[in-house]
C-alpha positions in Angstrom: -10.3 5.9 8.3 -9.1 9.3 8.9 -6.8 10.6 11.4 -7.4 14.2 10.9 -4.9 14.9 9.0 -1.7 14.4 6.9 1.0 12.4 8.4 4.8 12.2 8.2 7.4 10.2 8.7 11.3 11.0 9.6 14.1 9.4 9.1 17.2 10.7 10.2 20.1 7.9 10.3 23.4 7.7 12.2 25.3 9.5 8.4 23.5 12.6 9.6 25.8 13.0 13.0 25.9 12.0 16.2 22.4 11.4 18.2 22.8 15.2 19.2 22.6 16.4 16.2 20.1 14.0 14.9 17.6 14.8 17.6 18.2 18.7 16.5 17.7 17.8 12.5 14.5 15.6 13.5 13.2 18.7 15.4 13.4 21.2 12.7 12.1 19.0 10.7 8.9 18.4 12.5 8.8 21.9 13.3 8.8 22.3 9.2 6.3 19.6 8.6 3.6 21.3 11.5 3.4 24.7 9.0 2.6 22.6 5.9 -0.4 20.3 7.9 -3.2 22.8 7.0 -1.2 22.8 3.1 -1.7 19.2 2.3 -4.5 16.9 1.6 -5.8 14.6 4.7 -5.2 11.4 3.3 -1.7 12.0 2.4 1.0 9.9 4.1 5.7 11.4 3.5 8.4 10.1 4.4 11.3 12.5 4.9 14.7 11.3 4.5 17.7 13.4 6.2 20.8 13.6 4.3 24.1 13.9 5.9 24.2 17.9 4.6 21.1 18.2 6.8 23.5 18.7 9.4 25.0 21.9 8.7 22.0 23.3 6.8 20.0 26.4 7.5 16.1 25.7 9.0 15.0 28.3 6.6 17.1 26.2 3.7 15.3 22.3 5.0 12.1 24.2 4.7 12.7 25.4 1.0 14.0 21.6 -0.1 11.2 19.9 2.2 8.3 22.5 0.4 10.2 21.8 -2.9 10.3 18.5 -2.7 6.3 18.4 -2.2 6.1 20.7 -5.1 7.6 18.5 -7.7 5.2 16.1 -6.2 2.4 18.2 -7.3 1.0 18.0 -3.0 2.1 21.6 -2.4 1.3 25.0 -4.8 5.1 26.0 -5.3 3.5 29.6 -5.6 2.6 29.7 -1.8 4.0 32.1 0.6 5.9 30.6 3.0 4.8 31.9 6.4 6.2 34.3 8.4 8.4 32.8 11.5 7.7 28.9 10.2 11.5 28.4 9.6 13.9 30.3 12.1 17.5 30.7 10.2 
C-alpha cells in the first residue's frame, strides 16, 4: 500500500543538546528531507540519525551529508542540483 510518497524517520537523541537545540536540528532536518520528496522513489522508507556535530553545523552543510548520504546509497543522482533556497546557511 502506498502512502504517496517516501517517508523519513528522525532521530535526534539527548548527545545532540539540550531539547532546544534538538527541536532546531529535527527541524532543519525535515525541512531538508521535504526538498528531496519529489527526488526519491515512493516506496522508499530512511532513517536519519543526528550526530552530536549536528549541533553546530551549517543547514546548507546537513543538506550536503543528508543528500550524500543518499548518494552512496545509490537513492539520489549525486549530479543533481541542489535547489535554490532548500537549505538556508
Amino acid at each position: 500500500m502506498s502512502v504517496g510518497g517516501p517517508r523519513f524517520g528522525l532521530v535526534v537523541s539527548k548527545a545532540v543538546g539540550p531539547a532546544v537545540i534538538r527541536h532546531r536540528v529535527a527541524r532543519r532536518l525535515r525541512h531538508i528531507c521535504a526538498g528531496l520528496v519529489e527526488a526519491l522513489p515512493s516506496e522508499t522508507d530512511i532513517v536519519l540519525r543526528a550526530l552530536p556535530g549536528a549541533a553546530t553545523a551549517e543547514s546548507r552543510e546537513l543538506d550536503k551529508q543528508v543528500r550524500s548520504g543518499l548518494a552512496r546509497l545509490g537513492l539520489l543522482d549525486p549530479a543533481a542540483p541542489v535547489p535554490s533556497g532548500s537549505a538556508r546557511a
